[in-house]
C-alpha positions in Angstrom: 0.0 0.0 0.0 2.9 2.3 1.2 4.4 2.0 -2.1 1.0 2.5 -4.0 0.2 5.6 -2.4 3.9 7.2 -2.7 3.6 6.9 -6.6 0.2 8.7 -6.3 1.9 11.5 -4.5 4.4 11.6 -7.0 2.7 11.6 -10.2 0.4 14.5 -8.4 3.7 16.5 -8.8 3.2 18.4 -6.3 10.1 17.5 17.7 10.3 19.6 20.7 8.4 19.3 23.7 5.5 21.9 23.5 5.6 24.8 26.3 2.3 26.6 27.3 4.3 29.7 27.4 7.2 30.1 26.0 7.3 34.2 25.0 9.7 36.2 23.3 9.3 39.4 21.4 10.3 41.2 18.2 10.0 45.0 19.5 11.1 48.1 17.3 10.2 51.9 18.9 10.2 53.0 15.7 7.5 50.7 14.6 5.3 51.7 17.6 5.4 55.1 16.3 5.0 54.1 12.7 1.4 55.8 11.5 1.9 54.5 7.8 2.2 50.7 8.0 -1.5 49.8 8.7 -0.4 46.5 11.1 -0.1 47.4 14.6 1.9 46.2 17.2 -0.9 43.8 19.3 -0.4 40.8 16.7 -0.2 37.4 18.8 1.7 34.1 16.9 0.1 31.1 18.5 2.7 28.3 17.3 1.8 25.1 17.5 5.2 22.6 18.2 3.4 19.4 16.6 2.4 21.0 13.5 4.1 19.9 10.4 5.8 17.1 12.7 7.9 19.9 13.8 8.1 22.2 11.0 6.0 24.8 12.6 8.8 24.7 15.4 11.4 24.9 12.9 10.2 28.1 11.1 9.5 29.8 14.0 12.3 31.5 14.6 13.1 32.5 10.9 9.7 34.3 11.4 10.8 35.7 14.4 14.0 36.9 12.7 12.1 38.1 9.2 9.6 40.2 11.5 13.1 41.6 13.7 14.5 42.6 10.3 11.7 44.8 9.3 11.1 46.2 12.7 7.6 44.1 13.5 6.7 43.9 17.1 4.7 40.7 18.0 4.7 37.8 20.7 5.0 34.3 20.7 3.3 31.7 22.6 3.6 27.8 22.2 0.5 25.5 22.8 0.4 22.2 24.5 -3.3 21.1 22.9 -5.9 21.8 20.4 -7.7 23.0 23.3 -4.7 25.5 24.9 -4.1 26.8 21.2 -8.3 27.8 21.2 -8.0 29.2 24.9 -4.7 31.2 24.1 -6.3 33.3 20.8 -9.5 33.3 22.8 -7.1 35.2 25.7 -5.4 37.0 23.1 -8.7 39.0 21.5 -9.8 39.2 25.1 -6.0 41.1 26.3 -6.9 43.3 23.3 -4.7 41.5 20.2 -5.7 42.6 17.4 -4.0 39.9 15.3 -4.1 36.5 16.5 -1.6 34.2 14.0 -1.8 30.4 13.4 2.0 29.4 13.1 1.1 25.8 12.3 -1.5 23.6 10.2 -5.2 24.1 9.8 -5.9 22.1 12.5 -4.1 25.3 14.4 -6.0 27.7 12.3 -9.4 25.8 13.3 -8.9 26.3 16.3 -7.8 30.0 16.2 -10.6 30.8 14.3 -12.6 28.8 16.7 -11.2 30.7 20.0 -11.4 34.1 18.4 -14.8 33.8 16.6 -17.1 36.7 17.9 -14.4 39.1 19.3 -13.5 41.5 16.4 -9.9 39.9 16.6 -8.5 39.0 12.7 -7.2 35.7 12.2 -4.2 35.4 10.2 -2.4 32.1 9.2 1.0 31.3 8.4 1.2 27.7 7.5 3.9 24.9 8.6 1.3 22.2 8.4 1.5 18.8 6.2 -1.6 19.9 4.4 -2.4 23.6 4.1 -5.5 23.6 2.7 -6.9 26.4 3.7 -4.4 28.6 3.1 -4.0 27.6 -0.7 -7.6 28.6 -0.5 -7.0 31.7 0.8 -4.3 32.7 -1.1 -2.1 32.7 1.2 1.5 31.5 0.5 2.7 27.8 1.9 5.7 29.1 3.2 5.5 30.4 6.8 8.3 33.4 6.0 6.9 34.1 3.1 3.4 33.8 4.4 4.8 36.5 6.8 6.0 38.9 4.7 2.4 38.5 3.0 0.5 39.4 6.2 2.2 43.0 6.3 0.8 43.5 2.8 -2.4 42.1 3.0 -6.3 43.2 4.1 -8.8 41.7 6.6 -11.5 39.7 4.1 -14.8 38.4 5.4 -14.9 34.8 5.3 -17.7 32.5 5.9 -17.9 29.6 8.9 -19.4 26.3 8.4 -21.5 26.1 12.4 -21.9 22.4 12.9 -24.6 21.6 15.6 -25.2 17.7 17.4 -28.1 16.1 19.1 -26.4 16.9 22.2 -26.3 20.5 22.3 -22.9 21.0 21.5 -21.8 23.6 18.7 -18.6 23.1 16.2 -17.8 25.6 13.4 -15.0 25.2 10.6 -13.9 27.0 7.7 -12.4 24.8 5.1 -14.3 21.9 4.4 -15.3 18.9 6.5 -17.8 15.9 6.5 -19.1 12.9 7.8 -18.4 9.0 7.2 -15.2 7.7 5.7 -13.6 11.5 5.1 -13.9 11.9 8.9 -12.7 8.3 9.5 -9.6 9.2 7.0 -9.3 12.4 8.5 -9.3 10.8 12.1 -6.6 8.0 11.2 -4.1 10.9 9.0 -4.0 12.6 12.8 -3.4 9.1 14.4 -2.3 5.8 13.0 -0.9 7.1 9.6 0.6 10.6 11.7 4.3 9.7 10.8 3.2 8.9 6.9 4.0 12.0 4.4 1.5 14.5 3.1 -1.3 13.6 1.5 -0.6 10.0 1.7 -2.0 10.2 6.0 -5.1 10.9 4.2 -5.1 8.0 1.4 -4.0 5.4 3.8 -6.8 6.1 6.0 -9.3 6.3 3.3 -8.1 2.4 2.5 -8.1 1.4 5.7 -11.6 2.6 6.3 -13.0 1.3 2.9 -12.6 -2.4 3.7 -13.3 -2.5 7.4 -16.2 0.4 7.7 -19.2 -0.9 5.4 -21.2 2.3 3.9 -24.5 3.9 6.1 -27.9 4.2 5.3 -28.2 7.9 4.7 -31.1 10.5 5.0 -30.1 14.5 4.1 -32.1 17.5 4.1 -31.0 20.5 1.9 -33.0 23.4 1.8 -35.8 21.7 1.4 -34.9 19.1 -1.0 -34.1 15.3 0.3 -31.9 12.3 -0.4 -31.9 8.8 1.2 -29.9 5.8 0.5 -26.8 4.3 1.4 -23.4 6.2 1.3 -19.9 6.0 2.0 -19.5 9.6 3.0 -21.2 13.4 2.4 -18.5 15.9 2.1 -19.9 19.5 3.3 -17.2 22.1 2.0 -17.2 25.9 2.6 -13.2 25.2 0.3 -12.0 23.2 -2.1 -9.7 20.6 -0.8 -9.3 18.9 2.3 -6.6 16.1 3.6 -3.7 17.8 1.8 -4.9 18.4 -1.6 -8.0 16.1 -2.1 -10.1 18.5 -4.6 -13.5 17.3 -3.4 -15.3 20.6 -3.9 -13.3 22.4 -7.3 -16.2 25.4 -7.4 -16.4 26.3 -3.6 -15.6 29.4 -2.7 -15.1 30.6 1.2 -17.1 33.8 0.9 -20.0 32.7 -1.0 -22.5 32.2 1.8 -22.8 28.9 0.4 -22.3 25.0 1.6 -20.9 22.8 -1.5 -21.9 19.2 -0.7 -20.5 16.4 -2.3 -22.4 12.9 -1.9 -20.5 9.9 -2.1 -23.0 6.5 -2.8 -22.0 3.4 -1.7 -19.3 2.3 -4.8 -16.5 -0.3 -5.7 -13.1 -0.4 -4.6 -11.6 0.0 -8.2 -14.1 3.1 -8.6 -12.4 4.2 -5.4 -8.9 3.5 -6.4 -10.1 5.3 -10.5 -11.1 8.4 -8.4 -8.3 8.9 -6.2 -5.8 10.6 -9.5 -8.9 12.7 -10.4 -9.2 14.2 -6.9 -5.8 15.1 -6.7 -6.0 17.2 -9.8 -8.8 18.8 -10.9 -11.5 17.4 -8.6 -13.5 17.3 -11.5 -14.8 13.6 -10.7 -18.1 12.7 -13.0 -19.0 9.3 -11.6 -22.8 8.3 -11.7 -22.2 8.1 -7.6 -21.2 11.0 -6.9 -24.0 13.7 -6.1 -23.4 17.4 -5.8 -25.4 20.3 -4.2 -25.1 23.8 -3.2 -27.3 24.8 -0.1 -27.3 26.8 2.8 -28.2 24.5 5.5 -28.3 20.5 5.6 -28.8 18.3 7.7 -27.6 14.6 8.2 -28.8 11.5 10.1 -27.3 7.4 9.7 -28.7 4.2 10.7 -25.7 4.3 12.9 -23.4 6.5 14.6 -21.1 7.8 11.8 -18.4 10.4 12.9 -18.2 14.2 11.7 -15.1 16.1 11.1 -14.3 19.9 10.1 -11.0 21.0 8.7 -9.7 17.1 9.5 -9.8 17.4 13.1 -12.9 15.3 14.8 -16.1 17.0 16.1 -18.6 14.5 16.8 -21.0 11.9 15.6 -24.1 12.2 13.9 -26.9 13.2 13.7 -25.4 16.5 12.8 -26.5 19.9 11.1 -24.7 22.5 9.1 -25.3 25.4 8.6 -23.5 28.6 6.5 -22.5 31.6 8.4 -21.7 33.9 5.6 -18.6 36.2 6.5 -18.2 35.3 10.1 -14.4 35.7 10.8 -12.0 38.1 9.6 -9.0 37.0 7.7 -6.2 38.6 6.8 -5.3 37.8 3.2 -3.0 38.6 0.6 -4.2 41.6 -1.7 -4.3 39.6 -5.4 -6.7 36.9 -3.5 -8.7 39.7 -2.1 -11.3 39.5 -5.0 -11.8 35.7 -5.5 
């Protein structure tokens, strides 16, 4: 298999320990008194050590030292969990940051957006992740120092939030693109049993592994009014284009819309799995007879089982599960040329 998938991600041609509070800052008088460059000196970097299996760690201080050499005052924090890196940007808007930064994957930018969502803080994302989805997305270059010097030339943009609701009360959003069924299972096993395997192939292996060992769900879905019920292997709900490192499962999304794209995946054969996999990679532009797309604002999802839900690959719940659009609900700072998509 390990061989299989590496010639998939070749032909698509392209660790510390983690402190809670590790702090230093890049400080310049002459940037505190600087009226012309519209950035201002309350910017919080949240970095996340893990990301990137330590790449986030890695480029952190040639950030730190881009930002010293052009006189940028910000501070550093480390996280220690998904959940410390949503409390720190959610102590960040609340200290007054007006910038709170993702130095990591999307899972870190998830989360950021999650902890600042509803302060008036802008998110801003330089990426050191294995997949960076949601940055290529945004525009927003792949390479954390460059992604940098981007964020000093760029504008806040109104981007929408996917709000994912559960029987049990409990309220998820995302921003990229998410799911439920064997995307979330994939998703779930990239971030665990296939976390040492290399980019997109985390994602492929876990697909596999879930195909033959999770049979396909009995599937009800309401959209806006219109309904759909039979069996399924997953029900991709995207607000972007890609998810898992560079699987194009929604080509037309766009993140500002106010739209949901939802792809629909029936209950199919291996080899139409295996035929699908170089399409998805590429243009995304996958015309199989099982595969069912729709554009809605709201939909909702119930199984004949419990079936887990993820957004932006990490895990929210299980289903029954609704979501809904938020159109423009976060702030994100993002390059100028991308400002119109």
């Amino acid at each position: 298999m390990a061989a299989f998938l590496a010639n998939l991600v070749l032909a698509q041609n392209d660790a510390a320990q983690s402190r809670k509070h590790q702090i230093f800052c890049v400080t310049s008088e002459s940037f505190y008194s600087s009226t012309a460059d519209p950035v201002h000196p309350d910017t919080l970097i949240i970095v996340n050590p893990a990301s990137g299996g330590g790449r986030a760690l890695a480029a952190e201080p040639l950030v730190a030292s881009y930002l010293a050499a052009q006189s940028k005052s910000v501070q550093f924090v480390h996280s220690r969990s998904s959940e410390d890196i949503r409390e720190q940007a959610a102590n960040g808007a609340a200290d007054g940051y007006r910038y709170v930064i993702a130095l990591g994957g999307d899972g870190a930018f998830h989360h950021v957006v999650e902890g600042i969502r509803g302060t008036g803080a802008i998110a801003g994302f330089f990426p050191a992740g294995n997949g960076n989805d949601i940055a290529r997305d945004l525009g927003i270059p792949a390479d954390a120092v460059s992604a940098a010097a981007a964020f000093y030339h760029s504008a806040p943009r109104a981007v929408d939030l996917v709000r994912v609701q559960f029987r049990d009360g409990r309220t998820a959003h995302f921003i990229g693109a998410g799911g439920m069924g064997l995307d979330a299972e994939a998703a779930h096993l990239a971030n665990t049993r296939f976390k040492s395997w290399p980019g997109v192939t985390r994602y492929l292996a876990g697909t596999l592994w879930t195909f033959f060992r999770e049979p396909a769900f009995e599937l009800t879905a309401e959209m806006d009014g219109t309904r759909w019920a039979g069996r399924a292997l997953f029900v991709a709900v995207a607000n972007a284009t890609s998810y898992g490192s560079g699987v194009r499962i929604a080509p037309e999304a766009k993140m500002d819309d106010g739209w949901l794209d939802v792809v629909l995946v029936e209950d199919i054969a291996w080899t139409r799995l295996v035929e699908a996999i170089p399409i998805v990679l590429t243009t995304g532009d996958l015309r199989f007879d099982e595969v069912k797309r729709f554009r809605c604002r709201r939909i909702v999802l119930r199984a004949d089982r419990a079936v887990k839900v993820h957004g932006d690959g990490e895990l929210l719940g299980e289903s029954p599960a609704e979501f809904e659009i938020l159109p423009g609900a976060i702030q994100v700072m993002v390059p100028a040329p991308a400002a119109g998509r």
